[in-house]
VOGU-3710 file (C-alpha; in Angstrom, 3 decimals, decimal comma):
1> xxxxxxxxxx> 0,065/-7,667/12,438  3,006/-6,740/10,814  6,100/-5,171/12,665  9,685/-5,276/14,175  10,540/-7,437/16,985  12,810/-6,409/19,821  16,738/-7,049/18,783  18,645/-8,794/21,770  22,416/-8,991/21,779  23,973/-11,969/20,331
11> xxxxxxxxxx> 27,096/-14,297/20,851  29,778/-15,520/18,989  30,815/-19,363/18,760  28,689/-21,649/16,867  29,917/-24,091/14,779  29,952/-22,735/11,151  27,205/-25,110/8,459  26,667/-23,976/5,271  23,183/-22,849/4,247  20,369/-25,479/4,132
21> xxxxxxxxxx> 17,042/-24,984/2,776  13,613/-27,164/3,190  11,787/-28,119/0,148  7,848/-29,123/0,552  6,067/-29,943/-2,362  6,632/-26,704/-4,254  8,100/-24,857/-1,210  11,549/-24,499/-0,411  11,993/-22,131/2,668  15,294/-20,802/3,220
31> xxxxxxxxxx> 16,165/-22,309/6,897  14,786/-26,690/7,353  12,953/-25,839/10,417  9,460/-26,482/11,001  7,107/-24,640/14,285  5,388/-27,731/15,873  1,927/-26,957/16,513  1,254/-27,230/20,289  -2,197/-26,843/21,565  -3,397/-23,098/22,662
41> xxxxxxxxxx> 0,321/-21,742/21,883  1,204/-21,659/18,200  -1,686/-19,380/17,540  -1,517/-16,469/14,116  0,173/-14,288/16,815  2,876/-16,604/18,396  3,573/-17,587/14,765  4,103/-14,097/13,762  6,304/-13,306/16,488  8,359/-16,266/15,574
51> xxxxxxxxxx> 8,129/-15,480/11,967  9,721/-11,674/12,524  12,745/-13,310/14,528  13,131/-15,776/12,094  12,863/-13,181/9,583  16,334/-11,433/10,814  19,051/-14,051/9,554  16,900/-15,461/6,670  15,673/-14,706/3,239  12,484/-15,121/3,859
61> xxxxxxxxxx> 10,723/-16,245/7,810  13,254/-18,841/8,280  10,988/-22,146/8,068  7,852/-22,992/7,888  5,457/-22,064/10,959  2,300/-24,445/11,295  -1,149/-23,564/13,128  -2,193/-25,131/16,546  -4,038/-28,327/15,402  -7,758/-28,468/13,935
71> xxxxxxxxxx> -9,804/-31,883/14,391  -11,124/-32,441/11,094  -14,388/-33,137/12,133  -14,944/-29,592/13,276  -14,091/-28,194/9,821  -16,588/-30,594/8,382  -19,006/-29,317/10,226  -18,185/-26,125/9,848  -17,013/-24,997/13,407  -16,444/-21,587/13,498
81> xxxxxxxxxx> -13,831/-21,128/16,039  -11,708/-24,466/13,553  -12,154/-22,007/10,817  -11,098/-19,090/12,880  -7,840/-20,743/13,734  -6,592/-22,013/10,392  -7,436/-18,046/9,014  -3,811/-17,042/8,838  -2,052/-13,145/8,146  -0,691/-11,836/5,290
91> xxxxxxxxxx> 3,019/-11,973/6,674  1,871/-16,493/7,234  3,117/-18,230/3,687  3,224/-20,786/3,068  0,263/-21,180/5,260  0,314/-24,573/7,027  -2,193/-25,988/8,886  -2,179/-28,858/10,918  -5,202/-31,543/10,619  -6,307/-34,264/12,919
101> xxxxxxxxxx> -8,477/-37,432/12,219  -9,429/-40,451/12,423  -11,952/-41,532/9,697  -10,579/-41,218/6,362  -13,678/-39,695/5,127  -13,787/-36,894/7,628  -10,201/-36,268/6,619  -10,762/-36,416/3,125  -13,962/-34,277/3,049  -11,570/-31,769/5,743
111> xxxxxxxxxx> -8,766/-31,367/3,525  -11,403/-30,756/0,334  -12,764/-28,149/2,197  -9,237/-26,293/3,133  -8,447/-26,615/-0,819  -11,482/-25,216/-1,757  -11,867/-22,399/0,222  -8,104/-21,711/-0,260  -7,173/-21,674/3,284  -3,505/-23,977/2,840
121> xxxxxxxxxx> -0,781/-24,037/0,864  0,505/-27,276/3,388  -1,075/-29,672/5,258  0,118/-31,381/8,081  -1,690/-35,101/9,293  -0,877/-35,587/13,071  -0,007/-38,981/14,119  1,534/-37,948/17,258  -0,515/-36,842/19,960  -0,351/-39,075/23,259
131> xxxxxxxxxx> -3,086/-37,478/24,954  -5,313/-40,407/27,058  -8,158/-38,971/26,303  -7,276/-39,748/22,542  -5,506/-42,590/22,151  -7,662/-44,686/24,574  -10,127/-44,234/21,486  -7,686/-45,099/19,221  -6,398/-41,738/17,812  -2,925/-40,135/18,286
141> xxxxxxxxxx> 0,281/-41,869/17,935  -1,676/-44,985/17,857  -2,990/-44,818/15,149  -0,568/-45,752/12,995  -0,108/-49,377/14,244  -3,235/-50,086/12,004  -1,549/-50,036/9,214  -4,334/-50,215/6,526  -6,485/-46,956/8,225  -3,305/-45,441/8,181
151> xxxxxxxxxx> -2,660/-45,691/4,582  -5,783/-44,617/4,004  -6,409/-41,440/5,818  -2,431/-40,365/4,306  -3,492/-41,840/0,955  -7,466/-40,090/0,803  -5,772/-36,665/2,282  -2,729/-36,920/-0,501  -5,810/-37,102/-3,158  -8,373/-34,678/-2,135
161> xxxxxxxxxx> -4,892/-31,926/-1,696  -4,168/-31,875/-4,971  -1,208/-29,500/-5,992  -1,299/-28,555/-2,175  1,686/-31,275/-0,372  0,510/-32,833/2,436  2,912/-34,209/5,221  3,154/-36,308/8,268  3,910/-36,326/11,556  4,772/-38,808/13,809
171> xxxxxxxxxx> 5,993/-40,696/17,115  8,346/-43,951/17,117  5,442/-46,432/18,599  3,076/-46,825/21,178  6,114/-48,462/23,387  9,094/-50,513/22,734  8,195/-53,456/21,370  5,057/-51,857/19,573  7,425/-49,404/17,120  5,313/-47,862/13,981
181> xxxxxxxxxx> 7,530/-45,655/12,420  9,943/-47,872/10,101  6,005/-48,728/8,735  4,424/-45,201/8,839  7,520/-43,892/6,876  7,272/-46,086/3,853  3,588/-45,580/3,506  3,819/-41,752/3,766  6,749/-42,121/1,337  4,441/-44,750/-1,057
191> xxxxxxxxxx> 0,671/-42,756/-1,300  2,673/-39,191/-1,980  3,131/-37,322/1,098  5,416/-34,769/0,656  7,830/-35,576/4,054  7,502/-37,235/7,704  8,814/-35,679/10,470  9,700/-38,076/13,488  9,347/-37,318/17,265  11,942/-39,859/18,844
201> xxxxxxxxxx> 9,607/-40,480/21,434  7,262/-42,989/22,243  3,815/-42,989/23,190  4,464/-44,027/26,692  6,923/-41,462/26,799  4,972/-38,812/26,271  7,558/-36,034/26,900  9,825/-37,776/29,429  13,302/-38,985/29,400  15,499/-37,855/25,880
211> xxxxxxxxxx> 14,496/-37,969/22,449  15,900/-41,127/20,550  17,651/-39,397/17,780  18,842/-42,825/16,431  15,766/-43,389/15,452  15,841/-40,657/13,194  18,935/-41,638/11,624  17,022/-45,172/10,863  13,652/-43,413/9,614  16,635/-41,185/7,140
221> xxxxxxxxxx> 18,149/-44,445/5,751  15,256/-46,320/5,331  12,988/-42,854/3,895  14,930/-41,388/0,429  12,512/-39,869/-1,361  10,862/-37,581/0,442  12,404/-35,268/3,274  12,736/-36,982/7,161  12,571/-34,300/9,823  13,589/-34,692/13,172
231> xxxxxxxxxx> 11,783/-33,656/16,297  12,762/-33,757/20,074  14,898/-31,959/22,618  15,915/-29,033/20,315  17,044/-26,427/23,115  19,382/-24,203/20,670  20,224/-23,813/17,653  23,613/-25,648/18,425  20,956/-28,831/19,073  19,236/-28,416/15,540
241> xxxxxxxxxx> 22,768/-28,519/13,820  24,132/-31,781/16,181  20,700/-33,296/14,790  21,274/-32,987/11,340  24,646/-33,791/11,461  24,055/-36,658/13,565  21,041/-38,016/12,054  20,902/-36,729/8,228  17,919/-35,639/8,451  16,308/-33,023/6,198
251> xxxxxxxxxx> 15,205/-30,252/8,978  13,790/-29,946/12,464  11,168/-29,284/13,813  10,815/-27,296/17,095  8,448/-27,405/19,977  8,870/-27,091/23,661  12,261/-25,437/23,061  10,512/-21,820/21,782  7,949/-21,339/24,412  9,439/-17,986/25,740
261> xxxxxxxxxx> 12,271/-17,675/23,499  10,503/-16,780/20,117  14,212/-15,925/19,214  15,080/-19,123/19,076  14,067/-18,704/15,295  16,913/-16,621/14,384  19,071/-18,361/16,279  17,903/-21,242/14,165  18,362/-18,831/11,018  21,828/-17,704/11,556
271> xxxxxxxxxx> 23,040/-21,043/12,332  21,508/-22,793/9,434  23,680/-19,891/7,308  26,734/-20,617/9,468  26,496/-17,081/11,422  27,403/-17,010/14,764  25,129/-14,860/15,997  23,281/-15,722/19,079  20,403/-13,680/20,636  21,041/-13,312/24,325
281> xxxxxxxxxx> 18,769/-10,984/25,723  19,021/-8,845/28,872  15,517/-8,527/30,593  14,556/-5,615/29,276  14,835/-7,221/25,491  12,818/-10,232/26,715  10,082/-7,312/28,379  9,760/-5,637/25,295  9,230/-9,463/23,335  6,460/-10,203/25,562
291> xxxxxxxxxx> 4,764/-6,339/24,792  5,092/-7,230/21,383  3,612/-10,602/21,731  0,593/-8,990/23,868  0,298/-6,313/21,162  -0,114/-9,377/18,517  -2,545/-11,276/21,076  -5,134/-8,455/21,363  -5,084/-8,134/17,374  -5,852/-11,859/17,002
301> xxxxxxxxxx> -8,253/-12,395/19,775  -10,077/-8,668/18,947  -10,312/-8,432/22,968  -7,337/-6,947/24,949  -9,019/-8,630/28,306  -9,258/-12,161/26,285  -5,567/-11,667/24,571  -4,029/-10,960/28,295  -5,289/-13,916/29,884  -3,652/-15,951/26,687
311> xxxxxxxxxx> -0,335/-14,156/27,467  -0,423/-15,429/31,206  0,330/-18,829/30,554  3,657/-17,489/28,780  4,535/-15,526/31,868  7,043/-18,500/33,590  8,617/-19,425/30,518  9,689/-15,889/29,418  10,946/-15,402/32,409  12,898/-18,746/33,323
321> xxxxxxxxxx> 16,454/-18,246/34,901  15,810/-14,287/34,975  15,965/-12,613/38,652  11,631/-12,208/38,539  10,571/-13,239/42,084  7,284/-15,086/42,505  5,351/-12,108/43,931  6,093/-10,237/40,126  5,492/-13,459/38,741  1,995/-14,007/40,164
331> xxxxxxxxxx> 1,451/-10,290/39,554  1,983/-10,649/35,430  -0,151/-14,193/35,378  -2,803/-11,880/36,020  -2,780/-9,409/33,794  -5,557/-7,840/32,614  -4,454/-5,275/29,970  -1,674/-4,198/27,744  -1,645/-0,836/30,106  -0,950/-2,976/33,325
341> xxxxxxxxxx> 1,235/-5,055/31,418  3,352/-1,693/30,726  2,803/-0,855/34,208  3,877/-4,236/35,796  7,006/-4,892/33,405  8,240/-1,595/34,503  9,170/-2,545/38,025  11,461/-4,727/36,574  15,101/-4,581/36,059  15,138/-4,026/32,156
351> xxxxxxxxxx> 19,063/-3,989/33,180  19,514/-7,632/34,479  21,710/-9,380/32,098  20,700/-12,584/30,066  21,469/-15,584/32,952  23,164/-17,440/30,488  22,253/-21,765/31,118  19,852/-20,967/33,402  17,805/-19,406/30,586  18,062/-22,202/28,331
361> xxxxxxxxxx> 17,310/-26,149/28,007  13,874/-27,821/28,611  11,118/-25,914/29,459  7,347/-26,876/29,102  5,983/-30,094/30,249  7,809/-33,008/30,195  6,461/-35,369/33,194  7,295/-39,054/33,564  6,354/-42,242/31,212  3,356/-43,059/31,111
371> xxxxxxxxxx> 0,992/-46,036/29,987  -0,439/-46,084/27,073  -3,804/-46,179/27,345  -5,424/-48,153/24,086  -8,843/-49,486/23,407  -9,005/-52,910/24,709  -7,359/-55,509/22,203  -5,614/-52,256/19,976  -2,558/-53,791/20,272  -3,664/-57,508/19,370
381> xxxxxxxxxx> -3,574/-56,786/15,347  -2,631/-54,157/13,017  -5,413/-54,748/11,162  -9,026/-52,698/12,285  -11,558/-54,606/14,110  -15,333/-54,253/13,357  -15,830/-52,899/17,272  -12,888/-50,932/17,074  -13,805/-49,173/13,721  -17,279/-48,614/15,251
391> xxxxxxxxxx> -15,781/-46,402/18,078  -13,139/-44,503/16,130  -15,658/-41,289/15,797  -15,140/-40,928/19,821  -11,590/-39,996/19,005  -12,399/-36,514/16,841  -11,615/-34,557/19,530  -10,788/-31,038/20,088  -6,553/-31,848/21,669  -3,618/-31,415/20,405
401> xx> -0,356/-32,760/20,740  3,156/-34,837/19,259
//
């Protein structure tokens, strides 16, 4: 899956930083940003089209670039399709995998089983999903207001890894006056885990409103021994630098903001080496990004037909703030094959410059608040009930999220 990816033009006028690198465990990667995993996205192709962007202002991919989310159940018992999506390329290293649970035997046994059959050189324990259908079981960013199975799924997965760091992610709290990361951090800091990175959301928020970066800045003060990355409305590279200066923090780590703008990783490069280059592509740059990433598709999926329909959820964000009426739109969201892929994207006007703002800033789902919906009596205690123990296997399920 190796190859090239399509060279936009680029822009002048970002504020000059001098170079930062990311150290994990025994991994230091040359730019501190981090791919959040996001469910049916970050996938070995989407990571390698971010990694060859990345790639063009860095020494090596320009941060680390972590699978879509594996419950650790399913590796347990030996899901094929689990094991199919933590198999990485040969471009992906460090390979990093992201793990969910809830039992800390599961976990354990999970992140044995990665170690053993060598399939991660990082780990990544997610703490942040705020999915219903997970959290109302008591999984997710929930999870970590019990503070004792919290310690022990970080602690059991910091043991069974070995040489191989193992990190954390997580949200601020359920809600306001139910905050868990001041607590998470210190335990993640106290049973070895190699760094936390904080979403400055809440649970409630799911992806609404704006990221609380002062929370960040807290988790950095109060966190000094291991790394604190920040997550939450990075946009631009411009963002990712106003975070770290703002906040301190360590690194980054980027969701929402690169679905349809895979260059956003050597923007993120360049900026992190105090270049000014900016990748602003005219249409017929982002065309020939979205061949490449349907080239990529059909290698990881072995099926053109099954790699096209993947690519048609990408379709609106690719082309966000570029003159693509809704009749071409609706045309590429049903692809069926990299031929009528060539075919559709050749109506276009490969000529229509980059749009500038109306190209950039959110993107993906954001929604409104939301309430947080707990097993009954969750937010009583931090400690684990006998009833609520009991139904913590309900919560292994196949979602993602953070």
């Amino acid at each position: 899956m190796a190859g090239t990816p399509p060279v936009a033009g680029s822009s002048a006028g970002a504020p000059a930083a001098s170079r930062r690198t990311l150290t994990i465990g025994p991994h230091t990667v040359d730019t501190p940003v981090v791919l959040a995993p996001m469910a049916g996205i970050t996938n070995m192709a989407f990571r390698l089209l971010c990694r060859e962007f990345g790639a063009l202002h860095s020494q090596d991919d320009g941060g680390l670039y972590v699978s879509e989310m594996v419950t650790s159940r399913a590796l347990v018992e030996d899901h094929a399709e689990s094991w199919r999506l933590v198999t990485m390329g040969e471009r992906e290293t460090p390979r990093s995998v992201q793990l969910y649970g809830v039992d800390p035997t599961t976990v354990r046994r999970a992140v044995e089983m990665l170690v053993e059959r060598d399939r991660a050189d990082h780990i990544d324990l997610n703490f942040g999903c705020p999915v219903p259908k997970v959290t109302r079981r008591g999984g997710g960013g929930i999870l970590p207001w019990k503070t004792e199975l919290f310690t022990r799924i970080v602690r059991g997965a910091v043991e069974a890894a070995g040489d191989v760091p193992v990190t954390v992610k997580t949200r601020m709290g359920i809600d306001e006056d139910h905050l868990t990361y001041r607590d998470a951090g210190l335990i993640a800091q106290e049973v070895g885990a190699a760094s936390i990175a904080l979403h400055g959301r809440t649970v409630v928020q799911h992806y609404s409103g704006q990221a609380n970066w002062d929370a960040i800045s807290d988790l950095k003060e109060l966190v000094t021994d291991i790394p604190v990355l920040g997550n939450g409305d990075i946009w631009s590279a411009e963002d990712a630098l106003r975070m770290v200066e703002q906040t301190g923090a360590d690194g980054v780590v980027v969701g929402r903001g690169c679905q349809g703008r895979p260059w956003l990783f050597a923007d993120l490069a360049a900026g992190f080496a105090g270049l000014p280059d900016r990748i602003t592509p005219d249409l017929g740059h982002v065309c020939r990004t979205m061949r490449r990433h349907g080239e990529l598709l059909v290698e990881f999926f072995e099926d053109e037909g099954r790699g096209m329909r993947d690519l048609r959820k990408h379709v609106a964000w690719y082309f966000k703030g570029y003159p693509v009426g809704g009749e071409m739109r609706h045309r590429l969201a049903t692809v069926e094959s990299l031929a009528d892929l060539d075919a559709k994207l050749a109506d276009l006007d490969w000529d229509a410059p980059y749009p500038g703002a109306d190209a950039e800033g959110p993107r993906g789902r954001a929604g409104t608040p939301k309430k947080a919906h707990c097993p009954e009596g969750w937010m009583d205690s931090r400690e684990l009930s006998d009833e609520h123990r009991a139904r913590l296997h309900e919560a292994e399920l196949d979602t993602s999220g953070g």
